[in-house]
Biopython code that builds the backbone (N, CA, C, O; Angstrom):
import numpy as np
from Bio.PDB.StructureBuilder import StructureBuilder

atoms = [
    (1, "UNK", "N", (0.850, -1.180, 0.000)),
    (1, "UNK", "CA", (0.000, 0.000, 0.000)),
    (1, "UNK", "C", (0.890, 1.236, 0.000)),
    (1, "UNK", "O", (1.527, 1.491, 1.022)),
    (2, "UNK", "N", (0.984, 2.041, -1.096)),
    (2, "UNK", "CA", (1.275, 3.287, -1.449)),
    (2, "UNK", "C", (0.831, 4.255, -0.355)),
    (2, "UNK", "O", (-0.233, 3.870, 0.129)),
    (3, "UNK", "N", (1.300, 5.423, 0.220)),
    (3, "UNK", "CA", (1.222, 6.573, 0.713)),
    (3, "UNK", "C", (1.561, 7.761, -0.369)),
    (3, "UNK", "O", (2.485, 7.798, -1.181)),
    (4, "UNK", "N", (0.641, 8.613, -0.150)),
    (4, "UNK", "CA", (0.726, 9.801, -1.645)),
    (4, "UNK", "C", (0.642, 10.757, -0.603)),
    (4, "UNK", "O", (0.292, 10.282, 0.478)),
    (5, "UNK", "N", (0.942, 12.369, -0.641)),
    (5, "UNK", "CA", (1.417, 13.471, -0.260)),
    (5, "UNK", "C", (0.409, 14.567, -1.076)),
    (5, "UNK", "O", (0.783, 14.959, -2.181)),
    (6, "UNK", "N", (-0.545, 14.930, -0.660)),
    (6, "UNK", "CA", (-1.867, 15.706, -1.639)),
    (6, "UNK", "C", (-1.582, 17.353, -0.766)),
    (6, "UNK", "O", (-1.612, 17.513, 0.454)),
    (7, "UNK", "N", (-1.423, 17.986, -1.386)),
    (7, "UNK", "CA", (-1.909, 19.483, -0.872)),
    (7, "UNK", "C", (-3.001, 20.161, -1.656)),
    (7, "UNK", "O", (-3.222, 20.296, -2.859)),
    (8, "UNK", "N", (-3.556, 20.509, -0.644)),
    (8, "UNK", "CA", (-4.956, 20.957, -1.612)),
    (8, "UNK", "C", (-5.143, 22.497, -0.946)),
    (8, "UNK", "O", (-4.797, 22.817, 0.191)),
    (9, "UNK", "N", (-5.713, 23.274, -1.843)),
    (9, "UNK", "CA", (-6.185, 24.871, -1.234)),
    (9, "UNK", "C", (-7.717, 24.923, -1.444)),
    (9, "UNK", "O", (-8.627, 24.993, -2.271)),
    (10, "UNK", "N", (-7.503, 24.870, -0.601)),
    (10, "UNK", "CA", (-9.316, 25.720, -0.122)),
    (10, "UNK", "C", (-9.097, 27.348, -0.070)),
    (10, "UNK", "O", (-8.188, 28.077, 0.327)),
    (11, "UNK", "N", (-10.327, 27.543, -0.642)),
    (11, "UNK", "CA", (-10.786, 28.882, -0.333)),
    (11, "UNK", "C", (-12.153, 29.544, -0.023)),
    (11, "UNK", "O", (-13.158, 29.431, -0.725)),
    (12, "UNK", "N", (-12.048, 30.257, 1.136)),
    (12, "UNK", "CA", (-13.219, 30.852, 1.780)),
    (12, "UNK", "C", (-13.801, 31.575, 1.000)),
    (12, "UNK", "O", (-13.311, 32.392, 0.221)),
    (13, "UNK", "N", (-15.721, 31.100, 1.310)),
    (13, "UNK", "CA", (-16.201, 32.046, 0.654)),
    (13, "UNK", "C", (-16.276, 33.834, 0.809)),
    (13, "UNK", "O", (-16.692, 34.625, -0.038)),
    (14, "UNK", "N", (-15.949, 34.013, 1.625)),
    (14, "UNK", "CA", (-15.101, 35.793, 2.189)),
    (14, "UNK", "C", (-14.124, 35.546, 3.000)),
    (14, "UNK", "O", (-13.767, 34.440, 3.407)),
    (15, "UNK", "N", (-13.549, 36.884, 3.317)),
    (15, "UNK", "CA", (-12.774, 37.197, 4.129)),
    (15, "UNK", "C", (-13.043, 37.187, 6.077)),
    (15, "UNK", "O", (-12.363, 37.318, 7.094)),
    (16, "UNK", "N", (-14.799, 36.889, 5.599)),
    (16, "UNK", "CA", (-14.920, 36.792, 7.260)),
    (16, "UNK", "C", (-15.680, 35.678, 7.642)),
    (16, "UNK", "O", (-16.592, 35.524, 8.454)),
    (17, "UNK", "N", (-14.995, 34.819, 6.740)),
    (17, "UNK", "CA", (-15.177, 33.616, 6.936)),
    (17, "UNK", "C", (-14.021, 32.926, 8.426)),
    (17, "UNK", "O", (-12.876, 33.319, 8.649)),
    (18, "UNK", "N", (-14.738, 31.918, 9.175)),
    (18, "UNK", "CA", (-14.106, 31.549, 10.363)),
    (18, "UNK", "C", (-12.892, 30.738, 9.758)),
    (18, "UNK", "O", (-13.362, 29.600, 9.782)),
    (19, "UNK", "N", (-11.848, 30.640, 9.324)),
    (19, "UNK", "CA", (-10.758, 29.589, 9.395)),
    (19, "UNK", "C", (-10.756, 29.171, 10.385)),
    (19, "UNK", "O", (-10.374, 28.003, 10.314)),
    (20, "UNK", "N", (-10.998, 29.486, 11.459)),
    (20, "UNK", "CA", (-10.148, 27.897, 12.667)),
    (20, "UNK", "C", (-11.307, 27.210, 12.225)),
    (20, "UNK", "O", (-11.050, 26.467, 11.277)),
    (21, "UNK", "N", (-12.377, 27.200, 12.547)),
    (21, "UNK", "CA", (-13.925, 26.235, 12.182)),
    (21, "UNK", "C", (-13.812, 25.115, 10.972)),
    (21, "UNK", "O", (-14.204, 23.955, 10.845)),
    (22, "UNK", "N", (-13.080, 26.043, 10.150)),
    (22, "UNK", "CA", (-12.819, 25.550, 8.725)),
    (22, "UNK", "C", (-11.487, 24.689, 8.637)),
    (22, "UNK", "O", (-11.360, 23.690, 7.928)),
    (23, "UNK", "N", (-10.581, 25.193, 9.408)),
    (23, "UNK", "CA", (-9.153, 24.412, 9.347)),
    (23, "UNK", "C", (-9.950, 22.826, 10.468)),
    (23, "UNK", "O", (-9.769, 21.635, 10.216)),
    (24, "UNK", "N", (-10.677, 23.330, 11.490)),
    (24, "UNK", "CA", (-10.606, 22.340, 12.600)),
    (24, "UNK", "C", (-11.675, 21.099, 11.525)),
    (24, "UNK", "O", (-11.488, 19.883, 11.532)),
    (25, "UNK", "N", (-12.483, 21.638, 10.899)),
    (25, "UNK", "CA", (-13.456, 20.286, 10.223)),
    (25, "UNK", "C", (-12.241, 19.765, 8.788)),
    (25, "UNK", "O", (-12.323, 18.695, 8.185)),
    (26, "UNK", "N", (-11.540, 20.498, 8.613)),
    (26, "UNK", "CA", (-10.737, 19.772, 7.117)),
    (26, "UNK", "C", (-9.753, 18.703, 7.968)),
    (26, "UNK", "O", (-9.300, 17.680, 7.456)),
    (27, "UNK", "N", (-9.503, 19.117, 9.352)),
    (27, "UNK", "CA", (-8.330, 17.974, 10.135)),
    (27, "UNK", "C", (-9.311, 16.496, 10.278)),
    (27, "UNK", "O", (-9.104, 15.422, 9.713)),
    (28, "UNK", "N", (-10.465, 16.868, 11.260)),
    (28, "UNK", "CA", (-11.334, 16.059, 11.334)),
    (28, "UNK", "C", (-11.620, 14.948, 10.266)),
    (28, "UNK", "O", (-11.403, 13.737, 10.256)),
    (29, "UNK", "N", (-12.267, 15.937, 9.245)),
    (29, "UNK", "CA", (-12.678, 15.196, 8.224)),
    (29, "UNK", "C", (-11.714, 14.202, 7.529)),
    (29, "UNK", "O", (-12.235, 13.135, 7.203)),
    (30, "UNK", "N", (-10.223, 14.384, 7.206)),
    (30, "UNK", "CA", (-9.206, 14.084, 6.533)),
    (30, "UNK", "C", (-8.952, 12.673, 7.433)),
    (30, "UNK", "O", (-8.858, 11.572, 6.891)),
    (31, "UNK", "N", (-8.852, 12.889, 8.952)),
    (31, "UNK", "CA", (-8.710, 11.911, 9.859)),
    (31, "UNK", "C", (-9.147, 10.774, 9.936)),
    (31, "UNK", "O", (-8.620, 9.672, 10.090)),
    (32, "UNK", "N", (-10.691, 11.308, 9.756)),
    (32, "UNK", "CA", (-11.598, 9.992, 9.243)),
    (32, "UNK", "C", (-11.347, 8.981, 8.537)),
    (32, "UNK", "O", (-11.458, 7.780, 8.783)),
    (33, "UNK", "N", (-10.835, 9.794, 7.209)),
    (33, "UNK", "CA", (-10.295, 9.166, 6.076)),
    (33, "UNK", "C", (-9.058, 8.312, 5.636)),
    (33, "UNK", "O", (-8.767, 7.750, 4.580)),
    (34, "UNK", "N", (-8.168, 8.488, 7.403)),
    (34, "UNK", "CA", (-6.910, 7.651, 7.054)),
    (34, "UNK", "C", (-5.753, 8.921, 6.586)),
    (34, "UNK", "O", (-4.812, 8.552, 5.883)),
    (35, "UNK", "N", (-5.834, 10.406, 6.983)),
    (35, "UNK", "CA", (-5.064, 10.978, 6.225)),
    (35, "UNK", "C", (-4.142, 11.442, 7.915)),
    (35, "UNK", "O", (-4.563, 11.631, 9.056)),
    (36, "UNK", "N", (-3.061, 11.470, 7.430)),
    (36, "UNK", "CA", (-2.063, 11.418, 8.302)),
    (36, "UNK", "C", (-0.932, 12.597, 8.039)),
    (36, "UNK", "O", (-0.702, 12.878, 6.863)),
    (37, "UNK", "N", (-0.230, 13.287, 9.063)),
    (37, "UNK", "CA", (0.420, 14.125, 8.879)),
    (37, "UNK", "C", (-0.161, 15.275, 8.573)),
    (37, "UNK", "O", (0.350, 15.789, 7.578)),
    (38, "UNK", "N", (-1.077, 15.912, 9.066)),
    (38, "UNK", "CA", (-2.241, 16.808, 8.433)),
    (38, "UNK", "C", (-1.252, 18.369, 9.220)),
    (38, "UNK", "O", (-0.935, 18.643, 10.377)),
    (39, "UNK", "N", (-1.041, 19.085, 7.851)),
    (39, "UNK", "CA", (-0.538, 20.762, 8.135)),
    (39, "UNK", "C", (-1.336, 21.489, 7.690)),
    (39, "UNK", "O", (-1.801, 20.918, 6.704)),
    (40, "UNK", "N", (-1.814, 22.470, 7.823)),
    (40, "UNK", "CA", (-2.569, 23.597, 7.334)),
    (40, "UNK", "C", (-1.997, 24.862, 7.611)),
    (40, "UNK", "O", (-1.675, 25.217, 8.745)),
    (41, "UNK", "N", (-1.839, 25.704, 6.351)),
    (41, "UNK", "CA", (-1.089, 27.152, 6.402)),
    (41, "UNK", "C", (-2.055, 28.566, 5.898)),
    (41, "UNK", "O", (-3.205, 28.591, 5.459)),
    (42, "UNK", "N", (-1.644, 29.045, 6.008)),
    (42, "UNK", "CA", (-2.860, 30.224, 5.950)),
    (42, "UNK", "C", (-1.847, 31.156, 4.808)),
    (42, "UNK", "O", (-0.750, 31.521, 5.232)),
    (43, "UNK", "N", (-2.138, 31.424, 3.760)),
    (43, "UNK", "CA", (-1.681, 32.340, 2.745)),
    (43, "UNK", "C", (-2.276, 33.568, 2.436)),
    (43, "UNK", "O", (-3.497, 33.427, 2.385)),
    (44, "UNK", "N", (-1.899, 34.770, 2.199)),
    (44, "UNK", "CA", (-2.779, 35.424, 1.984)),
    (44, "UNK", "C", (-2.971, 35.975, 0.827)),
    (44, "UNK", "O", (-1.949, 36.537, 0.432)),
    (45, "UNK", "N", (-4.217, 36.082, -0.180)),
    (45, "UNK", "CA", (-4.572, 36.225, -1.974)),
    (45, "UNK", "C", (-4.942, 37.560, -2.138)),
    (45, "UNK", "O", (-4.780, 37.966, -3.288)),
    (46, "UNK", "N", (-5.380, 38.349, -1.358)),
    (46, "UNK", "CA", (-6.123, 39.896, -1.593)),
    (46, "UNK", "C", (-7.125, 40.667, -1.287)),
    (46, "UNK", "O", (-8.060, 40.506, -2.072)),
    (47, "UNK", "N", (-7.332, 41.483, -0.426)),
    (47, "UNK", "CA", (-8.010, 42.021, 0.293)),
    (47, "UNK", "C", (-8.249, 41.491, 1.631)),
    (47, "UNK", "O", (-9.378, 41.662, 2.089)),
    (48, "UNK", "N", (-7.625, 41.048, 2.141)),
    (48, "UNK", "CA", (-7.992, 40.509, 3.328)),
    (48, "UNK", "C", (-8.381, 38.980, 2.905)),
    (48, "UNK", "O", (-7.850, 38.129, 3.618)),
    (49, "UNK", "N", (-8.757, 38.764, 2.437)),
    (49, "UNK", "CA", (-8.689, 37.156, 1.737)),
    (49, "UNK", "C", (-7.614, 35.914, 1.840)),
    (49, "UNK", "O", (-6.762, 35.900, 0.952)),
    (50, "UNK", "N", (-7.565, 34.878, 2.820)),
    (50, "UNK", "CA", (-6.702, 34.110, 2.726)),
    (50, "UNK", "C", (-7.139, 32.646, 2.358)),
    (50, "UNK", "O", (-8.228, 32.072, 2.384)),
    (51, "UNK", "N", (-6.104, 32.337, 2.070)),
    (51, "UNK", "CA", (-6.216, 31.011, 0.899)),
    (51, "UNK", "C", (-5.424, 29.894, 2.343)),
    (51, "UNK", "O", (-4.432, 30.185, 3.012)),
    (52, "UNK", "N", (-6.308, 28.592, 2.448)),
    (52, "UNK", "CA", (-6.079, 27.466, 3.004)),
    (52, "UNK", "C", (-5.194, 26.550, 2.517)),
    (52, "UNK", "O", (-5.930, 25.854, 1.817)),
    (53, "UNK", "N", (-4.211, 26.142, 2.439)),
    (53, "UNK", "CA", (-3.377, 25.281, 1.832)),
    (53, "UNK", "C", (-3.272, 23.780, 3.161)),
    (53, "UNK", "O", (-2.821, 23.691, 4.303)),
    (54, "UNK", "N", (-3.997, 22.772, 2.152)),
    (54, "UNK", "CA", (-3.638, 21.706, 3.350)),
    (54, "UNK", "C", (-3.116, 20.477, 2.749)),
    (54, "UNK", "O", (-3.390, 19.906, 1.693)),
    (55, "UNK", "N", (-2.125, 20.164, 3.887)),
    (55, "UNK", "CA", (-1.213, 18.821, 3.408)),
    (55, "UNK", "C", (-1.887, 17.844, 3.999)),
    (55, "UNK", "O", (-2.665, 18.059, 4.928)),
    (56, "UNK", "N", (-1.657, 16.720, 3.531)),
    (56, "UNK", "CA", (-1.747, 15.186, 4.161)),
    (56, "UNK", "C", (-1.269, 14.076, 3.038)),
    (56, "UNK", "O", (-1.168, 13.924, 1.821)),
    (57, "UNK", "N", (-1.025, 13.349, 4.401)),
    (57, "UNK", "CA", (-0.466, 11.811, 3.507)),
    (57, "UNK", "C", (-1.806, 10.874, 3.388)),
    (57, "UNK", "O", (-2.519, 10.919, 4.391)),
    (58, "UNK", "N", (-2.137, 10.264, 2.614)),
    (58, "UNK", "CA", (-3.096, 9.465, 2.405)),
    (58, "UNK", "C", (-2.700, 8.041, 1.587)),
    (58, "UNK", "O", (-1.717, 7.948, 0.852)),
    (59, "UNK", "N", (-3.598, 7.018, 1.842)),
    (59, "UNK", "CA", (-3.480, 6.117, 1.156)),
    (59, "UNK", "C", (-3.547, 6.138, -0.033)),
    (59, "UNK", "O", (-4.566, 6.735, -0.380)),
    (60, "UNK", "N", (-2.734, 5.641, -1.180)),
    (60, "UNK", "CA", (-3.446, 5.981, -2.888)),
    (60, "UNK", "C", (-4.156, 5.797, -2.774)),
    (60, "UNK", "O", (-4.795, 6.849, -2.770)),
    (61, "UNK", "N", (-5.080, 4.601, -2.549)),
    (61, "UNK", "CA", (-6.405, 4.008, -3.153)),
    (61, "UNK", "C", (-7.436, 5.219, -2.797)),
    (61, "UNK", "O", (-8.486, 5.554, -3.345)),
    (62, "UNK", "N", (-7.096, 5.477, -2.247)),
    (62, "UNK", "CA", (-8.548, 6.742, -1.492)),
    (62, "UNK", "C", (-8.207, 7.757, -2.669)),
    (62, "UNK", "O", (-9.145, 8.504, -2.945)),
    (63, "UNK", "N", (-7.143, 7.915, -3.352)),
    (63, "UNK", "CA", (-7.671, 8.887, -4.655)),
    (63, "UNK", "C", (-7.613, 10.590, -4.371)),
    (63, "UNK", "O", (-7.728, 11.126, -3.269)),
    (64, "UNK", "N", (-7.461, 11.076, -5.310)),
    (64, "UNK", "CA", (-8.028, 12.989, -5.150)),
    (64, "UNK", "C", (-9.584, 13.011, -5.012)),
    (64, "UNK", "O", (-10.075, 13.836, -4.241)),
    (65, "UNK", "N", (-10.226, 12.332, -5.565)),
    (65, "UNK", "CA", (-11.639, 12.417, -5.442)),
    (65, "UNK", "C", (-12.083, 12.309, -4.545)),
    (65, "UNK", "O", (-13.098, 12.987, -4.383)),
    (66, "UNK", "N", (-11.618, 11.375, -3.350)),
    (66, "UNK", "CA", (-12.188, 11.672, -1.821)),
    (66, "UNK", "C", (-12.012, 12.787, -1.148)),
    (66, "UNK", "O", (-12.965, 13.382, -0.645)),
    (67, "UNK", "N", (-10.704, 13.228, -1.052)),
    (67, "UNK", "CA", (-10.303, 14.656, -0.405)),
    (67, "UNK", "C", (-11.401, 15.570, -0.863)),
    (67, "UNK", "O", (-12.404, 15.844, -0.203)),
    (68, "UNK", "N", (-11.117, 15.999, -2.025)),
    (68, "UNK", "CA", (-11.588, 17.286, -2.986)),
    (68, "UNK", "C", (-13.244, 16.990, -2.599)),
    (68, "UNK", "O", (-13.918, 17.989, -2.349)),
    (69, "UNK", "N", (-13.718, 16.034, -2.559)),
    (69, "UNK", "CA", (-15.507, 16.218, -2.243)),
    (69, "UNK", "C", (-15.403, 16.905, -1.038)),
    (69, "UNK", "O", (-15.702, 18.075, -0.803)),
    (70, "UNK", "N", (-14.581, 15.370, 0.293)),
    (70, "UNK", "CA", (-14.595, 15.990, 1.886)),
    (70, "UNK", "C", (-14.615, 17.347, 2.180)),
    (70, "UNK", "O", (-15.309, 17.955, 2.995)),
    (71, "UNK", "N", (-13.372, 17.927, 1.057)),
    (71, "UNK", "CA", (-13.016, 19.372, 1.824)),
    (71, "UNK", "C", (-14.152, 20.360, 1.175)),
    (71, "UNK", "O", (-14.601, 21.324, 1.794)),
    (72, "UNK", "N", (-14.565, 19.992, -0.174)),
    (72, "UNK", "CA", (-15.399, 20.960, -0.742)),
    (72, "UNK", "C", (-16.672, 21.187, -0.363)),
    (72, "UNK", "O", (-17.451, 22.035, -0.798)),
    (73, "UNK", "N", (-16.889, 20.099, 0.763)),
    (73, "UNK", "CA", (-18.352, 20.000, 1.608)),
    (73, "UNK", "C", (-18.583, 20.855, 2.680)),
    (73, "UNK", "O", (-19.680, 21.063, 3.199)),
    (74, "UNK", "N", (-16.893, 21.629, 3.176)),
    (74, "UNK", "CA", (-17.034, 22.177, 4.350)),
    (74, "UNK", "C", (-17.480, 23.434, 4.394)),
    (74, "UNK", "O", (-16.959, 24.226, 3.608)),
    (75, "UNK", "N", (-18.510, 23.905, 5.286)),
    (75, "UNK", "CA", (-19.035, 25.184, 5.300)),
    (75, "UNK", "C", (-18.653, 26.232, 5.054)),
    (75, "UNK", "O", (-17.710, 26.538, 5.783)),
    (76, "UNK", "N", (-19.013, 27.215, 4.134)),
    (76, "UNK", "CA", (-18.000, 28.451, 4.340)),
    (76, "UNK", "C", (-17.067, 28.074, 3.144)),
    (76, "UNK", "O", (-16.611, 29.106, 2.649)),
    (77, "UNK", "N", (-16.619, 26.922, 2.500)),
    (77, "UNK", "CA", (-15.734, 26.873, 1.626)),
    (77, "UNK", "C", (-15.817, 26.612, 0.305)),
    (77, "UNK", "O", (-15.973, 25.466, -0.118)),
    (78, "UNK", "N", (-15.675, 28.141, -0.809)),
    (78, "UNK", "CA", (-15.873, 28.662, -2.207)),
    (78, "UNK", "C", (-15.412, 27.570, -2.918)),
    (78, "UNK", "O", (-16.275, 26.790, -3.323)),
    (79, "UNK", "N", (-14.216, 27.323, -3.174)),
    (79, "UNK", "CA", (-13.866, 26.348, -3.710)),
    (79, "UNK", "C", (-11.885, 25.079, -3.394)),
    (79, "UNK", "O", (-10.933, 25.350, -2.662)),
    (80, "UNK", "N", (-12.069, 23.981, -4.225)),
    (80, "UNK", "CA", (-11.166, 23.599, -3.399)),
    (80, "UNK", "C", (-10.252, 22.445, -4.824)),
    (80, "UNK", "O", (-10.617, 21.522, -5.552)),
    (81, "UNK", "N", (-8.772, 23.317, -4.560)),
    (81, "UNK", "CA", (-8.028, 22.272, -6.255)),
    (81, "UNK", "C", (-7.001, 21.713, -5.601)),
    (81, "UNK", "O", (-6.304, 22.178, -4.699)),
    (82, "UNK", "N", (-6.967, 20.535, -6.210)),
    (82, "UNK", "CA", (-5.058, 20.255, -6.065)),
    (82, "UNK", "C", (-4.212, 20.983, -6.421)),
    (82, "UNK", "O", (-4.339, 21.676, -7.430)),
    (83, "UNK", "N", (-3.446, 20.988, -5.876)),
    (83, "UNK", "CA", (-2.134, 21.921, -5.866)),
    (83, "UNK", "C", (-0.884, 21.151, -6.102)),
    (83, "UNK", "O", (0.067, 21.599, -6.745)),
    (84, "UNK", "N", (-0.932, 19.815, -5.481)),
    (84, "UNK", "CA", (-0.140, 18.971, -5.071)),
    (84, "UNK", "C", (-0.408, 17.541, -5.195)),
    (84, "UNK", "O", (-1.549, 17.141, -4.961)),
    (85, "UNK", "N", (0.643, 16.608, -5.583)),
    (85, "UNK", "CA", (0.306, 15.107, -5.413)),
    (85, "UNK", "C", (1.410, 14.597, -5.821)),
    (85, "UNK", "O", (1.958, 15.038, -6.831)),
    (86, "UNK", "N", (1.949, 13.532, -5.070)),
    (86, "UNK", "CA", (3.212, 12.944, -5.543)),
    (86, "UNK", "C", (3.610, 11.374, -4.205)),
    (86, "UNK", "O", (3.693, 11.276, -2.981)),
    (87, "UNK", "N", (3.701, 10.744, -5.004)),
    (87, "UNK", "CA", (3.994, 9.532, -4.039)),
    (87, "UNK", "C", (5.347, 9.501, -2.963)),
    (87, "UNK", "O", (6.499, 9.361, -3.373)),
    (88, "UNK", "N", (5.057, 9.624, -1.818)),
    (88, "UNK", "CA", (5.800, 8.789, -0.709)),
    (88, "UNK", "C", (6.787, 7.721, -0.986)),
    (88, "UNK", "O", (6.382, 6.649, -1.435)),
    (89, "UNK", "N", (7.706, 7.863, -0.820)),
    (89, "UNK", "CA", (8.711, 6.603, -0.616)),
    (89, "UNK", "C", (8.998, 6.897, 0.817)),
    (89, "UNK", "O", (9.007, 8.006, 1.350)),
    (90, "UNK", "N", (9.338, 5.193, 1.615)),
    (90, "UNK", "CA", (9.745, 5.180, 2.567)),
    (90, "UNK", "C", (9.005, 4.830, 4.115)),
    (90, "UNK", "O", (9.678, 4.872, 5.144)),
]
sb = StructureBuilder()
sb.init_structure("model")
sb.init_model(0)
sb.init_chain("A")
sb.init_seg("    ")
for serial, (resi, resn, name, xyz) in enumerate(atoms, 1):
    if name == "N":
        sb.init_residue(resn, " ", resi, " ")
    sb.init_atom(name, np.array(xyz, "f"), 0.0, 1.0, " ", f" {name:<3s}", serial, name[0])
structure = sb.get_structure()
């Protein structure tokens, strides 16, 4: 069983949108799923607007398509792409 390395960005639908609420259900949710090593960074895109960038290791078989629904389900969150994906050795 493969381990893959996915970073994905979310982005709030405004600027006054809650991130911790939003960071705390993408850990949760990811957890569920077997995703391990979970970082989340806060970037910032314009006007007060910051962009979610989140890492995790996941099993291949679970795919981009699981993440990208999970995270795109979470409240408050406009939209959500890969950024990132590349297999684990080790």
């Amino acid at each position: 069983m493969a381990t893959v390395i996915i970073i994905t960005k979310l982005m709030p639908e405004s600027p006054e949108a809650d991130l911790a609420a939003i960071k705390a259900e993408a850990q949760s949710r990811l957890e569920k799923e077997g995703g391990k090593n979970i970082s989340i960074e806060e970037k910032p895109i314009a006007f007060g607007l910051k962009a979610l960038y989140v890492k995790t290791d996941m099993p291949e078989e679970k795919g981009t398509d699981i993440v990208e629904s999970l995270l795109a389900s979470i409240p408050h969150v406009s939209s959500v792409t890969i950024e990132d994906y590349r297999r684990a050795f080790g």
